[in-house]
N, C-alpha and C positions, 0 to 999 in steps of 0.2 A: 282716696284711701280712707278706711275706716281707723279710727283711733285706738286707740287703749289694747295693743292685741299684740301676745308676746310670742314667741318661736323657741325661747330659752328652754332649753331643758329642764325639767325641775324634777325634786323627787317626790315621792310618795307623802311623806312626811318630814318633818321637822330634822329628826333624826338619823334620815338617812339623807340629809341633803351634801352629807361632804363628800360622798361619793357619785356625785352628779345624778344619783335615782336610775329610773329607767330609761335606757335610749328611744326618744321619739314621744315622750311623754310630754305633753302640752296645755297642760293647765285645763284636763278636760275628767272631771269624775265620773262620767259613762254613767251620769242619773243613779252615783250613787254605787255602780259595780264596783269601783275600787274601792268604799271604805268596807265594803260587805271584803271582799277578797282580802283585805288587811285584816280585818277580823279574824276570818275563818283560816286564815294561814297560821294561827296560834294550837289549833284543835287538831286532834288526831283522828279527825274523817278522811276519806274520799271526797272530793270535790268536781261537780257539775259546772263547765264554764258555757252560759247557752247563748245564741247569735245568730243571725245571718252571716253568711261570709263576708271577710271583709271590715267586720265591725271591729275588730281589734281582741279579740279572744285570746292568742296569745301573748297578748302584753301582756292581759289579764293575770295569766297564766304564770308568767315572768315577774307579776309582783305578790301574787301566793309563794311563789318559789324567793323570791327575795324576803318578803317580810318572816317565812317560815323559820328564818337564822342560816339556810344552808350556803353552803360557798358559791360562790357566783359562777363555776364552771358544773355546774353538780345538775345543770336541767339537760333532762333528758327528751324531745319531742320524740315518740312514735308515728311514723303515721298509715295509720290501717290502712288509707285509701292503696298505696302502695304492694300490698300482698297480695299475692297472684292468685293463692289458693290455701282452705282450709286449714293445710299441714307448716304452709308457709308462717301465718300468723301465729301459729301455737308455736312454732321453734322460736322466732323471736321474740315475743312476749315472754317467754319463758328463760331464754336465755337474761333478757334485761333485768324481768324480777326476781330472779337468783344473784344480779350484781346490785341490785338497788340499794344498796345501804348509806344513807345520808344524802340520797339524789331526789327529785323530785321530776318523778315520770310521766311527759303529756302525753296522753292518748287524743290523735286528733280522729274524730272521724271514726269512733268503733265500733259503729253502727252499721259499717258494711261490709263489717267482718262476716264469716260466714255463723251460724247461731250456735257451731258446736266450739268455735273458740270466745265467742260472747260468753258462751256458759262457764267454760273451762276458767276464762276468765274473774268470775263472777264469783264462782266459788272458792278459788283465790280467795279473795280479795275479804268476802262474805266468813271464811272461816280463819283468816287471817294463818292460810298455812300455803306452803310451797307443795304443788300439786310433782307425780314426779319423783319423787326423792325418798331414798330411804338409808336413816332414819327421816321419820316426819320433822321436818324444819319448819319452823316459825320464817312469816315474811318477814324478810330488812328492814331497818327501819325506814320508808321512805315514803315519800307524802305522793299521793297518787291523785292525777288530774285527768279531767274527760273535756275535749271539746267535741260539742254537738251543734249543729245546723238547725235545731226548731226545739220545739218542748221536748220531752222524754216521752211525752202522754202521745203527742203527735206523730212521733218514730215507732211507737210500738203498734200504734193503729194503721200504720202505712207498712206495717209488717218485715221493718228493716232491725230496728232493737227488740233485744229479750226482753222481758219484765223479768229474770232475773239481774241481769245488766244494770236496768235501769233503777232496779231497787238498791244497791248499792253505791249510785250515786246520787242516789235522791233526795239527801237528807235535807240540803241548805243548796239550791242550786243559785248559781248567779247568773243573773241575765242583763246581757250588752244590749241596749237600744240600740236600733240601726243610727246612720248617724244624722239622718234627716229629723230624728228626733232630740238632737245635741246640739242644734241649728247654734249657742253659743260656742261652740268648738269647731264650727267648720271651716271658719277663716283661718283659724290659727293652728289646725292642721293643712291648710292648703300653704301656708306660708313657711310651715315647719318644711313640709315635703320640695316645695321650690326649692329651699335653703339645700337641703339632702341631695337635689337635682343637680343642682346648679354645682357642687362639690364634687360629682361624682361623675356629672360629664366635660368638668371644668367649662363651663358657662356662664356668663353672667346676663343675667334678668333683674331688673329693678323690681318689680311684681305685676299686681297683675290691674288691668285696667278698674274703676270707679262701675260699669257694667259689667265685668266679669265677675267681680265681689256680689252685686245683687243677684245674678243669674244661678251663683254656688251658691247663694243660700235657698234660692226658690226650688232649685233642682231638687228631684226628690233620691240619685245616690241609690238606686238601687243596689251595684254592687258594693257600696259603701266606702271605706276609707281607699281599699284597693282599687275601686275604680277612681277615684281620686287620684290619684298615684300613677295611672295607668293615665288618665286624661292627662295631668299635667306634663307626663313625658313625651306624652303624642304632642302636646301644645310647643315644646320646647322645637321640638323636629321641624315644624312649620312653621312657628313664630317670623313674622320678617323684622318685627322692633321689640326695644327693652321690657315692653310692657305686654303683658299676655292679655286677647282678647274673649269675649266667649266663643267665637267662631273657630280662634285655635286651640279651645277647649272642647270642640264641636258639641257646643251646648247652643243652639241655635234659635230657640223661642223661649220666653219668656213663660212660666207658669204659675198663676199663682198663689201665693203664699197661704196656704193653710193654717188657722190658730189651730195648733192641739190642745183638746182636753188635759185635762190634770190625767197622770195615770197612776190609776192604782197602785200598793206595793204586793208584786207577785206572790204568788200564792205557794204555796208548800206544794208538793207531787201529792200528798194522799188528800189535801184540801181538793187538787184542782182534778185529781182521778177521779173521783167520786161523781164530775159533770160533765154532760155531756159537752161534745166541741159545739162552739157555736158559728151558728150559720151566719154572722154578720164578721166574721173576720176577714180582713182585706187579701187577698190572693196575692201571692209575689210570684211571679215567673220562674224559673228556673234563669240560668245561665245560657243553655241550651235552647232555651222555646226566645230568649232576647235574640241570640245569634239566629232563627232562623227568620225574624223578623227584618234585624239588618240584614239578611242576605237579602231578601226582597226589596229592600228601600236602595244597596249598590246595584243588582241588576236595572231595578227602574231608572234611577238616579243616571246608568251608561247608557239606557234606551233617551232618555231626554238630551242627552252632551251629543248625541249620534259618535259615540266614539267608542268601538267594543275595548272593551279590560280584559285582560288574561286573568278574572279571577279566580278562575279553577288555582290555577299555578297558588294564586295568592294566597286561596284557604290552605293550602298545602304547607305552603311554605309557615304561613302560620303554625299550624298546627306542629310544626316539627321541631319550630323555633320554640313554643312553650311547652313540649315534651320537654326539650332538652333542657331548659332552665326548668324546669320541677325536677330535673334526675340530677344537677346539679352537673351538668355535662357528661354523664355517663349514655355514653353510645347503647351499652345493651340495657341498662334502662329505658333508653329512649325506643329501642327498638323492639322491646318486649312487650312496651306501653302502646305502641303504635301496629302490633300485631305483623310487624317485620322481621327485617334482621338487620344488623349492624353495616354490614358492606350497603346495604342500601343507604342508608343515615348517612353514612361515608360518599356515597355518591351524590346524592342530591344535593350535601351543602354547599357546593360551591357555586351550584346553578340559586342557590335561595338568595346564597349571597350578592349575585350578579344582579339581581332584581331588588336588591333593598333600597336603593334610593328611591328610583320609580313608587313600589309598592307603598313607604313610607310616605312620603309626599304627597298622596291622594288623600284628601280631606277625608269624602265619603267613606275611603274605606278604612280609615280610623276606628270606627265602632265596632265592625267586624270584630278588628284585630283586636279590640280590648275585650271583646268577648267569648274571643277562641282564645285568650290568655286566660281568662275567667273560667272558664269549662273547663280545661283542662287543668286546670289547679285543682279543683274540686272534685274531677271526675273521679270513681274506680275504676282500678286497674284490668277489672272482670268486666267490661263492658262490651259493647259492640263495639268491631274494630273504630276509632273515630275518623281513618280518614274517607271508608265509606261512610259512614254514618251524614258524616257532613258534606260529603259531596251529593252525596243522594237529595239532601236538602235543597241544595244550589242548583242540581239537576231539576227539582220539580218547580222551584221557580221560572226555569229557563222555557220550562216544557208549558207553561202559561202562557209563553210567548208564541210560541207555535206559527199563529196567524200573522205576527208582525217581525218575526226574525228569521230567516233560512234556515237550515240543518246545519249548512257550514258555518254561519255566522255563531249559532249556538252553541258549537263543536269546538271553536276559537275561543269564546268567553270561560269553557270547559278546559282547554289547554289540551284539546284531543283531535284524534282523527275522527272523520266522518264514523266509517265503521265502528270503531273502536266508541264513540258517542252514541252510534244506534243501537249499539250492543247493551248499553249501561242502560237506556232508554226501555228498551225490551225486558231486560232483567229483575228493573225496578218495577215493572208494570206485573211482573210475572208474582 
């Protein structure tokens, strides 16, 4: 075990230490994002919080809204991904910043709003007046926050953000290193999160093995703290001793270790508008393009055991499972999300449930699952349905098999009837 590495909660500063600071805060400055966000929580701007998923943006968030002075029940998250449609986002946003006085409102994600509530928004916000109302009213007083997934510059060129959106949060934006670049914070988040684990499914873990510390640090944590959090719950599920290893982290080889360059300190929106993107920046996957990777590696993975898996069922049951924790166990959330209906939700769970130990206890298919938690967190709510989506996926892996699997055998991994499998087969092709 490495030394010197604490899990204590601490706060932001000095001064807010009597009230134990932020929940989950671990002695880690995001390179510097928190003392910018204590800064600019003094100022009467709009605030940009920028990140990959996962990197901890809303904590961020939680200490703009803390050091701001407001009362600690006063934050507000919105979250765009959630609105079904154009008129849906304008009545809530509009309803919130007509009550905003002395709150501190997170917009996560409003970049997949549709452009004409970006706008509506923006001129808000831009003219400091309640759109809507007559007589004309001044907004609330209330500190207004954005979490975005890439640059500003990056969202308006992929044609998801307004430029005027974006120019309203543009002034001082903050950006969260992913956490592969925080490599001093990552033990002591993975230690924090155990400690959280272990309280919450009443468990006890002593930590985590002397190669499972080197392996989280080399990992490069695509989807960041969350998959963190995600791995070690999977780890907890399979663990057979006190101590976690990488293989119950399903961190399985060894990669390694990269020195980073110094990194610049990021640039202002109108410094970095003015240049073009450049062609040497590292590509990150999506959520989506990872899961369709592990689908490939569970299918091969059950061609090499000779033992078929009802994965079909499994992505399913996934997928319904992290509907419903994003809706916060709301049925027609869940059912609205998943382009169903609620009596359906009502039906299948107790078939999900009959399958959870099984499903749970397969090593390989670990990563799936933390990445059909992953998708769906992040996803919009306007999307293609995701249980075709993803099974369409798992279907064309299956159909690679062709030469070395039966129709039946590939119909069983699908969780279908022959017919019913040659049908999805033909459709997809069409």
């Amino acid at each position: 075990m490495l030394p010197n590495r604490s899990n204590n909660a601490a706060s932001v500063n000095p001064s807010s230490s009597a009230e134990g600071g932020i929940e989950g805060y671990v002695l880690d400055n995001m390179e510097g994002a928190v003392d910018q966000a204590s800064f600019l929580a003094k100022l009467d701007i709009p605030i940009a919080i920028i990140g990959p998923h996962g990197t901890g943006k809303m904590y961020v968030a939680k200490i703009v809204h803390q050091e701001s002075g407001r009362a600690a029940d006063k934050i507000v998250p919105i979250d765009c991904r959630a609105f079904r449609n154009r008129d849906d986002a304008i009545r809530a946003i509009q309803r919130e910043l007509k009550n905003s006085e002395g709150k501190t409102l997170v917009f996560k994600s409003p970049h997949l709003m549709s452009a004409d509530a970006q706008l509506k928004l923006a001129r808000q916000i831009a003219s400091r007046t309640l759109a809507d109302v007559s007589p004309p009213r001044y907004l609330p007083n209330a500190k207004l926050v954005a979490l975005f997934p890439d640059t500003l510059e990056h969202l308006i060129l992929y044609g998801s953000l307004t430029e005027k959106l974006a120019s309203v949060f543009a002034g001082y934006p903050i950006h969260v290193p992913p956490i592969k670049d925080r490599k001093q914070a990552v033990l002591r988040w993975a230690d924090k999160i155990l400690g959280q684990e272990c309280e919450k499914r009443d468990k006890h873990f002593k930590g985590f093995t002397e190669d499972a510390e080197q392996a989280m640090l080399e990992h490069n944590w695509l989807g960041n703290i969350s998959e963190m959090r995600q791995r070690i719950g999977q780890a907890m599920d399979v663990a057979e001793k006190e101590w976690i290893t990488p293989v119950d982290l399903g961190i399985f080889k060894s990669k390694p270790a990269v020195e980073l360059a110094a990194k610049p300190v990021p640039e202002s929106f109108l410094e970095s508008s003015e240049k073009p993107a450049s062609s040497d920046e590292i590509y990150t996957p999506t959520a989506l393009e990872q899961l369709d990777v592990a689908l490939g590696v569970a299918v091969n993975n059950m061609l090499e055991a000779e033992k078929l898996e009802p994965l079909g069922a499994w992505l399913v049951d996934c997928i319904v499972l992290a509907a419903r924790e994003r809706f916060h166990g709301s049925l027609r959330g869940t059912a609205d999300f998943l382009h169903t209906n609620p009596r359906n939700i009502s039906r299948w769970i107790p078939q999900i449930d009959q399958r959870a130990a099984v499903r749970e206890s397969n090593v390989t298919w670990g990563e799936s699952r933390r990445l059909i938690s992953e998708w769906i967190k992040e996803t919009s709510s306007s999307v293609q349905a995701p249980l075709e989506l993803s099974q369409n996926m798992l279907l064309s892996h299956l159909e690679k098999l062709e030469g070395k699997m039966r129709v039946a055998s590939r119909a069983k991994v699908m969780d279908m009837s022959i017919p019913t499998y040659q049908k999805r087969v033909k459709n997809s092709d069409g």
